[in-house]
N, C-alpha and C positions, 0 to 999 in steps of 0.2 A: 363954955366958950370953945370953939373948934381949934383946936392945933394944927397947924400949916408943916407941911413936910419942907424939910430943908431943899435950897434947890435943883442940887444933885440928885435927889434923890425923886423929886417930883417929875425932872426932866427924864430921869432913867426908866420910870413907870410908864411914861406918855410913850418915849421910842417905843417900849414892850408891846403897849397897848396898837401900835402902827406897825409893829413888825407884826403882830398876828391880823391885824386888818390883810396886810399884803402879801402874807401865805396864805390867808383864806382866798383871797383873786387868782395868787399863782397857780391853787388847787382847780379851782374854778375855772381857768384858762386853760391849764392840764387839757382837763374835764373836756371841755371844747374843742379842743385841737386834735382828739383822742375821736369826739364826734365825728368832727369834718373826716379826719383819713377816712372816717368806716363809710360814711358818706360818700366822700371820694369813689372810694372800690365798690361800694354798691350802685354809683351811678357809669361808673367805668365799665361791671358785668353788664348790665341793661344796656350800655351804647353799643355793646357786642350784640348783644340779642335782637335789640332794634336793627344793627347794621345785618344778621343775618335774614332775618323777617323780610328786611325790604330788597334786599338780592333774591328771594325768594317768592316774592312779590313782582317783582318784574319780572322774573324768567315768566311766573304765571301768565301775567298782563302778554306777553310775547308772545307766549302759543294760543291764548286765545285771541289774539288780535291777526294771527296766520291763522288760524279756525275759521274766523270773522269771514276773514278773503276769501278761503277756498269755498266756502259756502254762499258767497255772494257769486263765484263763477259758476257754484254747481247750479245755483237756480236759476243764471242767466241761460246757460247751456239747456236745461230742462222748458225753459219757458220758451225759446227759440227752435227745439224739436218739437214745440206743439203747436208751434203756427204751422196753418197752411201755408203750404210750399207757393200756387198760385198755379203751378202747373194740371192741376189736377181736371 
């Protein structure tokens, strides 16, 4: 026949047994929270790197889009020295 713990004593094992459930979470929450910051700072470097990339990216897009121009005048200039005058 099984013998039953008195009920102080059965209540005091149960708390035990719930107080290590919920340092196993605390640990495990730690754990996580510990994740996120590094997460945090690794997507905080990248939004730097990103944010340098695309300043750097439009200064490009900038001179080649003044390239673009000056080369649309050069060839109108050239195509318009090759017409006949009409005087000729």
């Amino acid at each position: 026949m099984r013998q039953e713990l008195p009920p102080r004593r059965g209540a005091a094992l149960q708390l035990r047994d719930e107080l290590a459930v919920v340092e196993t979470v605390l640990v495990l929450l730690k754990w996580v929270a510990e994740a996120c910051q590094s997460l945090g700072k690794y997507l905080e470097n990248m939004h730097r790197k990103v944010v340098f990339l695309t300043t750097r990216f439009e200064t490009l897009l900038s001179l080649v889009e003044q390239l673009h121009s000056t080369l649309e005048v050069a060839v109108m200039n050239t195509e318009q020295d090759q017409e006949p005058d009409g005087h000729e």
